[in-house]
N, CA, C and O atoms as a MOPAC input file, in Angstrom:
PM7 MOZYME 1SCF
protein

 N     43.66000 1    -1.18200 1   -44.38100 1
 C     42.24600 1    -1.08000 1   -44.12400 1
 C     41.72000 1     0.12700 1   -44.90300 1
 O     42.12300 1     1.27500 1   -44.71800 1
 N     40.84600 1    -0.20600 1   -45.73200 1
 C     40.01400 1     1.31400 1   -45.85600 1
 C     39.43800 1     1.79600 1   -45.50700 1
 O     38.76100 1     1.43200 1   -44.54500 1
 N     39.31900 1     3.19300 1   -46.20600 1
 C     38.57300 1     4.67600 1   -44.88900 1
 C     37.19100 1     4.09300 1   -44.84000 1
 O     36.43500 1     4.74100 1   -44.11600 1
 N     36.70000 1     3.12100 1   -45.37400 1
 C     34.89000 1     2.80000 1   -45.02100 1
 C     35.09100 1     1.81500 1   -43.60500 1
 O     34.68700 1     1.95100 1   -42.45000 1
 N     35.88300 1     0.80700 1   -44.25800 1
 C     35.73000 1    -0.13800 1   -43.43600 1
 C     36.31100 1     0.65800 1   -41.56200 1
 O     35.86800 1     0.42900 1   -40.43700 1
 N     37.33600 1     1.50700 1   -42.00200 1
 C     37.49700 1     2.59300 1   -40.74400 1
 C     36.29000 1     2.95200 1   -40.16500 1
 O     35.96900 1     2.64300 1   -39.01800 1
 N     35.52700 1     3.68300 1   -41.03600 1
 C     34.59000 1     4.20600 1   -40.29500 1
 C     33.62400 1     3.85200 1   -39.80000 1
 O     32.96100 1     4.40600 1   -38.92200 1
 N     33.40800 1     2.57400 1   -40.49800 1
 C     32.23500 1     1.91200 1   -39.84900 1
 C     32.94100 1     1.15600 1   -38.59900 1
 O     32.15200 1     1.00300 1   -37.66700 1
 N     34.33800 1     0.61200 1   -38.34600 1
 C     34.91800 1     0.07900 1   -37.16800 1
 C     34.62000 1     1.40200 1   -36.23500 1
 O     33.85300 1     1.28500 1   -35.28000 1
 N     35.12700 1     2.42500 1   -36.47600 1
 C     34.49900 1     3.97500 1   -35.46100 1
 C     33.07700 1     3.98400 1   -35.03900 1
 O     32.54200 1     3.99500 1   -33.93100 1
 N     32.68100 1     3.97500 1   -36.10300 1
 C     31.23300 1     4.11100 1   -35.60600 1
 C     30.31600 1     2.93600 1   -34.94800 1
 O     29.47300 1     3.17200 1   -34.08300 1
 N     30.55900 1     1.77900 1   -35.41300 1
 C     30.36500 1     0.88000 1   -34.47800 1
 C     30.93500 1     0.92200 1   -32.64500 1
 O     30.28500 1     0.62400 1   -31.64300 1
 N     31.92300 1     1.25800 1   -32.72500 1
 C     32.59700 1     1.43800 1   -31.56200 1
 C     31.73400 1     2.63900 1   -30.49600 1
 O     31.41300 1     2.49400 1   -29.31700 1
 N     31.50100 1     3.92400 1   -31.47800 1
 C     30.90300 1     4.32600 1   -30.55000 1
 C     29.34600 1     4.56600 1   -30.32100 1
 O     28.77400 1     5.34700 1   -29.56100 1
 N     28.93900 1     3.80700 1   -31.06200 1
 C     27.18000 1     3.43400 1   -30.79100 1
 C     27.34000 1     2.20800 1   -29.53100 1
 O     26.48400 1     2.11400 1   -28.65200 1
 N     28.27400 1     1.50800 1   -29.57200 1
 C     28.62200 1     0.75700 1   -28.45500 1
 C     29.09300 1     1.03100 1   -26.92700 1
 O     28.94800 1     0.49700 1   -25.82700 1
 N     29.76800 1     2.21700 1   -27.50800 1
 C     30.26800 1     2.80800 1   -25.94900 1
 C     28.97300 1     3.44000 1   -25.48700 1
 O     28.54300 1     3.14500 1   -24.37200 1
 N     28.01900 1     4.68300 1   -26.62400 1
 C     26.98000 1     5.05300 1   -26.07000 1
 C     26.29100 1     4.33000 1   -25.28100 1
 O     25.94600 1     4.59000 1   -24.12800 1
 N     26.00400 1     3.04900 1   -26.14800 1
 C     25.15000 1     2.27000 1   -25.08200 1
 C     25.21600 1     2.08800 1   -24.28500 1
 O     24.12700 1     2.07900 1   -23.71000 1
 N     26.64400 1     1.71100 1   -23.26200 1
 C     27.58300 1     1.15500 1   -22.05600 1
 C     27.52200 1     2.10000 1   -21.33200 1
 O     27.78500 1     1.69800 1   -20.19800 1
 N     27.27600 1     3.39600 1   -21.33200 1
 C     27.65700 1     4.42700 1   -21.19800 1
 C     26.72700 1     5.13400 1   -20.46100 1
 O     26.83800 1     5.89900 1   -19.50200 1
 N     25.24500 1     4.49200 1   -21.46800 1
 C     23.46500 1     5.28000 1   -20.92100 1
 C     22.81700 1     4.19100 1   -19.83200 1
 O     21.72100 1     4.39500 1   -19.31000 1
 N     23.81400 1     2.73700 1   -19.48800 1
 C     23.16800 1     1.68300 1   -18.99700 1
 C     23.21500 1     2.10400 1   -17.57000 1
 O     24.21500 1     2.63800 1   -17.08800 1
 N     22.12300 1     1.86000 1   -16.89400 1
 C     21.61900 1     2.64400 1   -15.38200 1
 C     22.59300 1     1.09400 1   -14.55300 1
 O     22.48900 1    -0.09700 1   -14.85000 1
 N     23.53500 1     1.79700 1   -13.41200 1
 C     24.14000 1     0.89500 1   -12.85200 1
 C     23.27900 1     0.21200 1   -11.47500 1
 O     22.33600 1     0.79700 1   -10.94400 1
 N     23.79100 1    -1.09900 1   -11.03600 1
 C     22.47100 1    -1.54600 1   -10.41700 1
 C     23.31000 1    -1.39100 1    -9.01600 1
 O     24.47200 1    -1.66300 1    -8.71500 1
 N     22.07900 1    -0.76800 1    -8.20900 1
 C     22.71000 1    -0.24900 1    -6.64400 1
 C     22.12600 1    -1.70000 1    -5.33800 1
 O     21.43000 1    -1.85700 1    -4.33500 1
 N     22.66300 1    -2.14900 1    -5.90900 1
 C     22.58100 1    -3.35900 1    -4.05300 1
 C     22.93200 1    -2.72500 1    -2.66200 1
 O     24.01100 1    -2.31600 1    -2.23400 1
 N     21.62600 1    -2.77200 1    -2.05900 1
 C     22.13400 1    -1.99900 1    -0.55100 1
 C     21.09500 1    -3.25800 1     0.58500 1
 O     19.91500 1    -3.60200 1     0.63900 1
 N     22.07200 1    -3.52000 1     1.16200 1
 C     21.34500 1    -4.09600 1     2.16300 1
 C     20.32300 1    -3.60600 1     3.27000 1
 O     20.43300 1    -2.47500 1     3.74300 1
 N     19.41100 1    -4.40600 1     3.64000 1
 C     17.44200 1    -4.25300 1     3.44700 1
 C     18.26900 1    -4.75000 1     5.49100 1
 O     18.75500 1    -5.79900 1     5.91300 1
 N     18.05700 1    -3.51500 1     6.10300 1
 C     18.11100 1    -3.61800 1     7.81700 1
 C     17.23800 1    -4.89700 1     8.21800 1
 O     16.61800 1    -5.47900 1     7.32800 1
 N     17.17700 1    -5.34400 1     9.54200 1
 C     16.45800 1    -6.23900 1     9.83700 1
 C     15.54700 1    -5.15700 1    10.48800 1
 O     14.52400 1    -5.84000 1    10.51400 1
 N     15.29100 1    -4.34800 1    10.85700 1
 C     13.81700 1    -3.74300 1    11.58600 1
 C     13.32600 1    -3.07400 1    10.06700 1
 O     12.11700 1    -2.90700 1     9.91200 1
 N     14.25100 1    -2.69900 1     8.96800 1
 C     12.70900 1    -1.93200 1     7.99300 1
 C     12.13500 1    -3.54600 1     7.37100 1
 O     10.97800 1    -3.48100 1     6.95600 1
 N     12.73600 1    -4.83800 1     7.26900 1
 C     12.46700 1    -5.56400 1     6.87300 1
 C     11.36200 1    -6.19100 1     7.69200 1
 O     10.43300 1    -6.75900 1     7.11700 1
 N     11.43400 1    -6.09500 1     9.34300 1
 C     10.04200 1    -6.68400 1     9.98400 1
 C      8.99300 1    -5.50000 1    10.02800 1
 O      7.82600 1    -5.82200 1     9.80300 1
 N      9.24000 1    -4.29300 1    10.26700 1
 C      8.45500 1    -3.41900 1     9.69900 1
 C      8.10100 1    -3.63900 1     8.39600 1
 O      8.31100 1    -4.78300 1     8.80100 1
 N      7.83100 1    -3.70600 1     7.42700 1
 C      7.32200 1    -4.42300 1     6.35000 1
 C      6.63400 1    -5.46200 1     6.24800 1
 O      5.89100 1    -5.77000 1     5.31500 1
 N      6.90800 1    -6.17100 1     7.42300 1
 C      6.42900 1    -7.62500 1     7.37000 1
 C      5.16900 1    -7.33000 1     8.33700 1
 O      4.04600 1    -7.78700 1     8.12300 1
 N      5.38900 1    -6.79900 1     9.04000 1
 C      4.72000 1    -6.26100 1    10.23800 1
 C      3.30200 1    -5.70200 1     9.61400 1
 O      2.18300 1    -6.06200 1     9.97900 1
 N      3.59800 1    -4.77300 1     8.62500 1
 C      2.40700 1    -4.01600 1     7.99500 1
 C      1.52000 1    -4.58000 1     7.50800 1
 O      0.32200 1    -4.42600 1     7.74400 1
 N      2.24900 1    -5.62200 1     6.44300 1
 C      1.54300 1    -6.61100 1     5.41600 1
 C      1.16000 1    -7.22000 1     6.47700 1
 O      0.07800 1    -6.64800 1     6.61300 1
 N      1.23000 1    -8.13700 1     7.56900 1
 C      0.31100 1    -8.87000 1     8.34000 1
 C     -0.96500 1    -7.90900 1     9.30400 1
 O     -1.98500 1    -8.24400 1     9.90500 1
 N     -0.42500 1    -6.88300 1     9.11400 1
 C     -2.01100 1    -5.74100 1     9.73400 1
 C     -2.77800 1    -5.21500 1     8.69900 1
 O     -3.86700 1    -4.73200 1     9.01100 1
 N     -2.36500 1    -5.20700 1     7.28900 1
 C     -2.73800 1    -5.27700 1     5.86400 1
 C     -4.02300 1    -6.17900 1     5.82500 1
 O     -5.20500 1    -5.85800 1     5.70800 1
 N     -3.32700 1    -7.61300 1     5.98100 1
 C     -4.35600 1    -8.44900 1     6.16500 1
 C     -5.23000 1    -8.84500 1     7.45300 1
 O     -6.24700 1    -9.42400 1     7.07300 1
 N     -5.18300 1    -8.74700 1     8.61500 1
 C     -5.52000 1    -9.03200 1     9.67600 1
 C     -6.97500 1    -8.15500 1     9.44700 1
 O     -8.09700 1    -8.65800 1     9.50700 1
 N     -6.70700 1    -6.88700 1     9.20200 1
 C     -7.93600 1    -5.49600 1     8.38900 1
 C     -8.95000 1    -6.02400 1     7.48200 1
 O    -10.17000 1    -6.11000 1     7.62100 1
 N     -7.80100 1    -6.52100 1     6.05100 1
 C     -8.83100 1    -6.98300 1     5.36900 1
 C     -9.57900 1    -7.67500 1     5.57600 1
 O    -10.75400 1    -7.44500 1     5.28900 1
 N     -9.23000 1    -8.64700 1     6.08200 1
 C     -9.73200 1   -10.46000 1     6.88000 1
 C    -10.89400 1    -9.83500 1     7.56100 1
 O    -11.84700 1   -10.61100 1     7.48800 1
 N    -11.16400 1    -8.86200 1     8.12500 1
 C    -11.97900 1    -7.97700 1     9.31500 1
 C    -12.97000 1    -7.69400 1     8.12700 1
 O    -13.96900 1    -8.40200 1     7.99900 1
 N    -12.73600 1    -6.80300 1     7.37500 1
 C    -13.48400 1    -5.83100 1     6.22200 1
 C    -14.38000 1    -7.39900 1     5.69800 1
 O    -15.57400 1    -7.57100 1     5.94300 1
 N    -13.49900 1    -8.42400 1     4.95000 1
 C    -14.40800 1    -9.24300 1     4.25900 1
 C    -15.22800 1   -10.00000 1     5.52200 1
 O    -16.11300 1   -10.58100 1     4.89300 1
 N    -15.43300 1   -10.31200 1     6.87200 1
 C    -16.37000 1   -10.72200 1     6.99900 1
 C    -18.11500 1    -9.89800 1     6.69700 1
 O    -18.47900 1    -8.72200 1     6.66400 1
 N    -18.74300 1   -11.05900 1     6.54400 1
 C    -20.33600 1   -10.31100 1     6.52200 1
 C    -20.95000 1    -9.38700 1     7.23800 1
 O    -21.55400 1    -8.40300 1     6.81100 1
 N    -20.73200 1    -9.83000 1     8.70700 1
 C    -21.67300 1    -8.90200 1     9.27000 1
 C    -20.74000 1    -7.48200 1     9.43200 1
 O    -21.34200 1    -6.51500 1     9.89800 1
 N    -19.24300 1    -7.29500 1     9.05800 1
 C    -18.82800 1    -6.32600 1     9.35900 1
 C    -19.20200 1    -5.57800 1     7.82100 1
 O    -19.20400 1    -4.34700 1     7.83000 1
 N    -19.43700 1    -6.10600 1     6.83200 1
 C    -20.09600 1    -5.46300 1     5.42400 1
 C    -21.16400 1    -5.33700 1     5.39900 1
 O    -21.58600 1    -4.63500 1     4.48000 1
 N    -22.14000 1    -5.90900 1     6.33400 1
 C    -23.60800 1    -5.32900 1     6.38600 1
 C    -23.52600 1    -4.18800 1     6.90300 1
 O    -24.18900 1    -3.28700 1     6.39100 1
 N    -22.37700 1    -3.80300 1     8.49500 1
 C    -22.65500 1    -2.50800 1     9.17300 1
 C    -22.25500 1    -1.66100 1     8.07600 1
 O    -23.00700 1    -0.80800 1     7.60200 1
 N    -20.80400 1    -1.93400 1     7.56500 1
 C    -20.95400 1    -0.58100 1     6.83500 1
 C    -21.38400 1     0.02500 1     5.64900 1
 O    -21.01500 1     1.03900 1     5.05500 1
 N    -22.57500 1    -1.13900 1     5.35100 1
 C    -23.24800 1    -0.95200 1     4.06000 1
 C    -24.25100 1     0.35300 1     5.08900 1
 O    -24.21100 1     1.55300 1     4.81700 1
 N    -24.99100 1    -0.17200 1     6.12400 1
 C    -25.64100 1     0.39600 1     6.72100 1
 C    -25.33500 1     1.87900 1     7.21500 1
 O    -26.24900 1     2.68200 1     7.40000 1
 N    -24.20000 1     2.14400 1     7.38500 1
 C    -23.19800 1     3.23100 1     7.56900 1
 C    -23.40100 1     3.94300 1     6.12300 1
 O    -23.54100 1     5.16600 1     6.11600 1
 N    -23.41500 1     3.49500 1     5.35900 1
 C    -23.06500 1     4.35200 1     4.01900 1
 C    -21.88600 1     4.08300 1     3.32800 1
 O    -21.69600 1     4.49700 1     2.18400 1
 N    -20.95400 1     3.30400 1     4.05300 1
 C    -19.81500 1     2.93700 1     3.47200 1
 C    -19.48600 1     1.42300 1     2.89100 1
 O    -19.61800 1     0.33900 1     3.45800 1
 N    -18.83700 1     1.84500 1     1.07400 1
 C    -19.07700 1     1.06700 1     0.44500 1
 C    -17.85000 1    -0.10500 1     0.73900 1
 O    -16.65000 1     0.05300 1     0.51100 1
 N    -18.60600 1    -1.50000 1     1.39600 1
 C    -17.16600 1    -1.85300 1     1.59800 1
 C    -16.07300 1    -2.29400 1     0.59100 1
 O    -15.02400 1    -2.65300 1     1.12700 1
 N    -16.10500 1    -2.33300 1    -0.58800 1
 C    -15.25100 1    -2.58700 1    -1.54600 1
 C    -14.23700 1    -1.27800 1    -1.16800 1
 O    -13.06200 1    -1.39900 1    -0.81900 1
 N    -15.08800 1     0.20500 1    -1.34500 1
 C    -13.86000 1     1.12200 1    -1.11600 1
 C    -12.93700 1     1.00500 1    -0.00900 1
 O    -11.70900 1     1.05900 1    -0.07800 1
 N    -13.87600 1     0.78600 1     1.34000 1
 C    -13.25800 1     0.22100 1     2.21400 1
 C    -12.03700 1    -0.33000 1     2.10100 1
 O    -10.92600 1     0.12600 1     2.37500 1
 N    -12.31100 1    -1.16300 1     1.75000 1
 C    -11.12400 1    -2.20400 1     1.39800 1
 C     -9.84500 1    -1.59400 1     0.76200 1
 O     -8.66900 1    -1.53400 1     1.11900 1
 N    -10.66500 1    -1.08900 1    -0.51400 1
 C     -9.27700 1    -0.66700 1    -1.17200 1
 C     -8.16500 1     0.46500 1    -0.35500 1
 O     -6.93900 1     0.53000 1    -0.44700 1
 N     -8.94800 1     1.14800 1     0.30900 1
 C     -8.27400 1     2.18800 1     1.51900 1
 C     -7.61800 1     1.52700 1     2.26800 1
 O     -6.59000 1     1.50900 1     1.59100 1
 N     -7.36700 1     0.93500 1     3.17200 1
 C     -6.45100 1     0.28700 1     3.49100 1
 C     -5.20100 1    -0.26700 1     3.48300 1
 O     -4.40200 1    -0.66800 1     4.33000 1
 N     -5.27400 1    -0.14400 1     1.83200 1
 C     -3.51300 1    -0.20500 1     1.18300 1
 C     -2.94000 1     1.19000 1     1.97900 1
 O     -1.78200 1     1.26200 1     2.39200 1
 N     -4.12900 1     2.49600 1     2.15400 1
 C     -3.73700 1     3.60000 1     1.64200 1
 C     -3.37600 1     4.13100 1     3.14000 1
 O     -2.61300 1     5.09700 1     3.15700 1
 N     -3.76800 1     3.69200 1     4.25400 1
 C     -3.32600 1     4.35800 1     5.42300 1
 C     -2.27900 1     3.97000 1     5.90100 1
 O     -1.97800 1     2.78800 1     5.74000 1
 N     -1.63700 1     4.61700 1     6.44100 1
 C     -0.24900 1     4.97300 1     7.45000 1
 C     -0.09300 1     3.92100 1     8.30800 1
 O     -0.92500 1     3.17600 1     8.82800 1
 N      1.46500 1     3.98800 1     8.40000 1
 C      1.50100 1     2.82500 1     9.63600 1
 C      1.02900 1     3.14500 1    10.70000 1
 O      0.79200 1     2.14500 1    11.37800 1
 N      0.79200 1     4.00000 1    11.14900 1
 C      0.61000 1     4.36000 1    12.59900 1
 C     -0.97800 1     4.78600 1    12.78000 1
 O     -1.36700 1     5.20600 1    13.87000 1
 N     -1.76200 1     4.67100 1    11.79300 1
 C     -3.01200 1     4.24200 1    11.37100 1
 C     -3.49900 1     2.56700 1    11.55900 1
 O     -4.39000 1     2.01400 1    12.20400 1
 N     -2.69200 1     2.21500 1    10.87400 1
 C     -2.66700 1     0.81100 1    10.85600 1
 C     -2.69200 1    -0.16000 1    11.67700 1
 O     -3.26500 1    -1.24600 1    11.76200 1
 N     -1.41900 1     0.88100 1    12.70200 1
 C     -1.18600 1    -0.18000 1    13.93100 1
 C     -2.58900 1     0.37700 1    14.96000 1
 O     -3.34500 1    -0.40800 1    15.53400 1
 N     -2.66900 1     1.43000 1    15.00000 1
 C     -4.14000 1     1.62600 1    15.82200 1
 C     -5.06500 1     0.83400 1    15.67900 1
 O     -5.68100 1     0.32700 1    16.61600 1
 N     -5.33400 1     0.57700 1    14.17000 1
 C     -6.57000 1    -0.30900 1    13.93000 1
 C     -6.89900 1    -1.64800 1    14.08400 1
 O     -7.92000 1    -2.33600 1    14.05500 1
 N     -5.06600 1    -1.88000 1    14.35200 1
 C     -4.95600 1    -3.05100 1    14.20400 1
 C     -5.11700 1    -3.48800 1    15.87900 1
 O     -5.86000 1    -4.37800 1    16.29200 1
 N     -4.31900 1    -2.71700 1    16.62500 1
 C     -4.38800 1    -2.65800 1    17.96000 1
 C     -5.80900 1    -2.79900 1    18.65000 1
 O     -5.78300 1    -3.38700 1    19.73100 1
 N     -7.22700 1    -2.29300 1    18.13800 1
 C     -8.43200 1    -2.02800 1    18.47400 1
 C     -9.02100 1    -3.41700 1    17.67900 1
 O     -9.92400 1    -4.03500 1    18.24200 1
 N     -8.76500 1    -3.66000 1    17.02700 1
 C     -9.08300 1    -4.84600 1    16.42200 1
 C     -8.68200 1    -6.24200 1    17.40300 1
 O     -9.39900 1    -7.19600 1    17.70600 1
 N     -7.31700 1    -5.96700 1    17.74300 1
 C     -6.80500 1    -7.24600 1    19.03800 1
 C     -7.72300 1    -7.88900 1    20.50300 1
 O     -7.92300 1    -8.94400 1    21.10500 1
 N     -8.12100 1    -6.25500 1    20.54700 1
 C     -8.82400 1    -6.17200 1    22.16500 1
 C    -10.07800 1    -6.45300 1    21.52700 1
 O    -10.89900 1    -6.88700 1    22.33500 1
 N    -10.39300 1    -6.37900 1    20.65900 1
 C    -11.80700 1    -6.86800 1    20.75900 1
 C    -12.02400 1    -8.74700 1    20.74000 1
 O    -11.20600 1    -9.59600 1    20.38500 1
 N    -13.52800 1    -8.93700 1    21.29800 1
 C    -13.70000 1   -10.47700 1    21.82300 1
 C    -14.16800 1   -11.21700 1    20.18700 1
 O    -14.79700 1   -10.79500 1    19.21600 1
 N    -13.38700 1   -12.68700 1    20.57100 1
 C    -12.97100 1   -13.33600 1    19.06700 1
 C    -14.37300 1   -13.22200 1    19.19500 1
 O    -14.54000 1   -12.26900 1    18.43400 1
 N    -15.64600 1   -13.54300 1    19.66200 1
 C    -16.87300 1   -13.35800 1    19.21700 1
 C    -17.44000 1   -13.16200 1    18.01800 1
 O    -18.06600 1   -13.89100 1    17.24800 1
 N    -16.90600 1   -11.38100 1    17.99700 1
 C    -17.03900 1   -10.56500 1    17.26400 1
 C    -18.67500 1    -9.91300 1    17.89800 1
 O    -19.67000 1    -9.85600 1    17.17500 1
 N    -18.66600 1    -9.61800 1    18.87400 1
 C    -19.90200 1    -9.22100 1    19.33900 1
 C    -20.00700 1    -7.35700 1    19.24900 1
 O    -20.99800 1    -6.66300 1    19.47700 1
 N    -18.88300 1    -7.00000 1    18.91800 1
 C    -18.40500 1    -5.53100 1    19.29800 1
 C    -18.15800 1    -5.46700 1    17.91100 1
 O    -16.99200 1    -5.27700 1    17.56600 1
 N    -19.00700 1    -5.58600 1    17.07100 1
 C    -18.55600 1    -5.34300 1    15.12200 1
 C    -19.09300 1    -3.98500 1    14.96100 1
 O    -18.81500 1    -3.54200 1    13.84600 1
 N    -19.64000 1    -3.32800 1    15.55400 1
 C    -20.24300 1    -1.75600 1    15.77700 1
 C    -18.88900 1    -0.86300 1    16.08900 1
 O    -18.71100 1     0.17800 1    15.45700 1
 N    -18.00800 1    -1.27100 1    17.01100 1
 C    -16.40000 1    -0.76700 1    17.07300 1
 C    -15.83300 1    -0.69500 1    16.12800 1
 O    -15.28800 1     0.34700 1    15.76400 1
 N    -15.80600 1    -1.96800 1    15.36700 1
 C    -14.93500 1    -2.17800 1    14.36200 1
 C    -15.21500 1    -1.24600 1    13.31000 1
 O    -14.31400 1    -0.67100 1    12.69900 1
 N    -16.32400 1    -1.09300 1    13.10100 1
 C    -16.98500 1    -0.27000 1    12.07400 1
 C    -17.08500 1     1.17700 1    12.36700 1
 O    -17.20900 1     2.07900 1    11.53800 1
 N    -17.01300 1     1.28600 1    13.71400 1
 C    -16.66900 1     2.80700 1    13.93000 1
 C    -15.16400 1     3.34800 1    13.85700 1
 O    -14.88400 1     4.50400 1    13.54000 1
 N    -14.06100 1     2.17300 1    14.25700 1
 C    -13.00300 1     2.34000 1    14.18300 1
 C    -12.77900 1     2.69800 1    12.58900 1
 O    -12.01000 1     3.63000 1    12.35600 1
 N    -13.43100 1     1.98500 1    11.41600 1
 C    -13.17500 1     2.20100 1    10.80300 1
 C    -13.30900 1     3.17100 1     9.89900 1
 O    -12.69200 1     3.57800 1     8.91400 1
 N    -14.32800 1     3.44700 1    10.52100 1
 C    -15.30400 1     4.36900 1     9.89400 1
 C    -14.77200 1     6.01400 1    10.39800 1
 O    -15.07500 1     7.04600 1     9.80000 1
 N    -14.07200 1     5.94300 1    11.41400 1
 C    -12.70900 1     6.89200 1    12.06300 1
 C    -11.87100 1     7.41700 1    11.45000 1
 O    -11.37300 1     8.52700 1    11.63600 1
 N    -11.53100 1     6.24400 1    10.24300 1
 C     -9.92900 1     6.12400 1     9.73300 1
 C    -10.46800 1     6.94700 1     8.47700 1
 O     -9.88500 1     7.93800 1     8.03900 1
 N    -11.36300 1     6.54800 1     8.07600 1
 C    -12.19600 1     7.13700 1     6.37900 1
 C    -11.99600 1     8.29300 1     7.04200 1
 O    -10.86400 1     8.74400 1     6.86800 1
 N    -12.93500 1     9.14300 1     7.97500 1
 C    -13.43600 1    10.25700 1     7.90700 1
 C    -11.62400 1    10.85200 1     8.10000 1
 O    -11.30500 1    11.72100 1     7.28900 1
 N    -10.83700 1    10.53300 1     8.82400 1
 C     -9.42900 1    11.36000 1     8.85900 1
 C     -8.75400 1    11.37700 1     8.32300 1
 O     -7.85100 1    12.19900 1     8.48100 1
 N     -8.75100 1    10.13300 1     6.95700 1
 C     -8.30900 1    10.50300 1     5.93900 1
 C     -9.17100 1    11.45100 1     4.57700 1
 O     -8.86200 1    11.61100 1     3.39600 1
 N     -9.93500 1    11.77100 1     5.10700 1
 C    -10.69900 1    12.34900 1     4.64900 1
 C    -10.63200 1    13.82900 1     5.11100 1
 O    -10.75900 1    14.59800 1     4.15800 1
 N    -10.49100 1    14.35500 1     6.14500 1
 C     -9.94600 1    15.94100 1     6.64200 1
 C     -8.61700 1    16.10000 1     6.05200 1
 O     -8.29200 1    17.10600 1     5.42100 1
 N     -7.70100 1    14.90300 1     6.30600 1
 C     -6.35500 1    15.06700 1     5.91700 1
 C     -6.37100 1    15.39800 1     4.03000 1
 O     -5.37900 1    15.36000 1     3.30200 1
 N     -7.42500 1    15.62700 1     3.71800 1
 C     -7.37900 1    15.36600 1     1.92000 1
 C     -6.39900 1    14.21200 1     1.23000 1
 O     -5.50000 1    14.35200 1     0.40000 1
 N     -6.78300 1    13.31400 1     1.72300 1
 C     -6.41800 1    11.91100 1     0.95200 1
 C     -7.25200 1    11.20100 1    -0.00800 1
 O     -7.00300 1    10.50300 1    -0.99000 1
 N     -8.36500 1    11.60600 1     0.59800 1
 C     -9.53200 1    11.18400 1    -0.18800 1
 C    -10.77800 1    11.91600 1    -0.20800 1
 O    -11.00500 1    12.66400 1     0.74400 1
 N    -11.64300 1    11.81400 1    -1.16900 1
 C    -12.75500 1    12.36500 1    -1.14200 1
 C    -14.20300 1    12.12900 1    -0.76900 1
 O    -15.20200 1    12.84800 1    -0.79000 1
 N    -13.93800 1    10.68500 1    -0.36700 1
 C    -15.18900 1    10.16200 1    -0.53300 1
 C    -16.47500 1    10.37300 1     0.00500 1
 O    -17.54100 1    10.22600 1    -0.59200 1
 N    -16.23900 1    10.85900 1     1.61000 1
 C    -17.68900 1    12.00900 1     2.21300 1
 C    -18.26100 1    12.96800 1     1.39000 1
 O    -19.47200 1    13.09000 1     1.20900 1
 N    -17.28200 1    13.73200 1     0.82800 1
 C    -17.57900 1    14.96900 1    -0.29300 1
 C    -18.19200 1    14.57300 1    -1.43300 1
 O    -19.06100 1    15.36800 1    -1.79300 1
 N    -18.03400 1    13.51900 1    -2.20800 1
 C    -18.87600 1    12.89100 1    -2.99300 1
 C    -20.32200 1    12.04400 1    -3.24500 1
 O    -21.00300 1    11.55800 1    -4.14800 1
 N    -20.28000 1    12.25400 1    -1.54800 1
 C    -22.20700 1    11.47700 1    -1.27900 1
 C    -22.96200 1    12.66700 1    -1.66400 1
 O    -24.19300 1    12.65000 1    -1.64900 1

């Protein structure tokens, strides 16, 4: 063999190992059954909220409030579980009616302003 064809067998070899070498190994860990219904749990108070936010008359109050409900909305990704489950909880007891949409809107309107002391967001400070 000659010293080229050597060196390029070397050097091939170790641009190859580099590679093998920098490849991120993949970690499989099994997903508990409570963080998995916790998860599931959220995403269905995720939506149960939103479902709340997009009706009308609950976007007229908080147009009327000052609050824009699109931001609204988007906040909601942004609060805590234990935010969540409150809201979601106050949301349960109220009558399918919806005669108590002044709650809802204060409840929600609760969650803004404390994430709002907590500096999560700015959005009072910006009116």
């Amino acid at each position: 063999m000659s010293a080229t064809k050597a060196k390029r067998l070397i050097v091939s070899l170790l641009s190859i190992s580099f590679v093998i070498a920098h490849l991120p190994a993949a970690q499989a860990r099994i997903i508990g059954t409570e963080s998995a219904i916790e998860a599931q749990q959220r995403e269905q108070r995720i939506e149960r909220v939103s479902a709340l936010l997009a009706r009308e008359d609950v976007r007229a109050q908080l147009v009327e409030m000052g609050v824009d409900p699109e931001t609204a909305q988007e906040r909601v990704a942004s609060l805590t579980d234990s935010e969540l489950r409150m809201l979601d909880q106050h949301i349960e007891k109220l009558p399918a009616g919806g005669s108590d949409v002044l709650i809802i809107v204060g409840a929600v309107f609760v969650v803004l302003l404390v994430l709002e002391l907590i500096g999560v967001t700015n959005f009072f400070t910006s009116l």
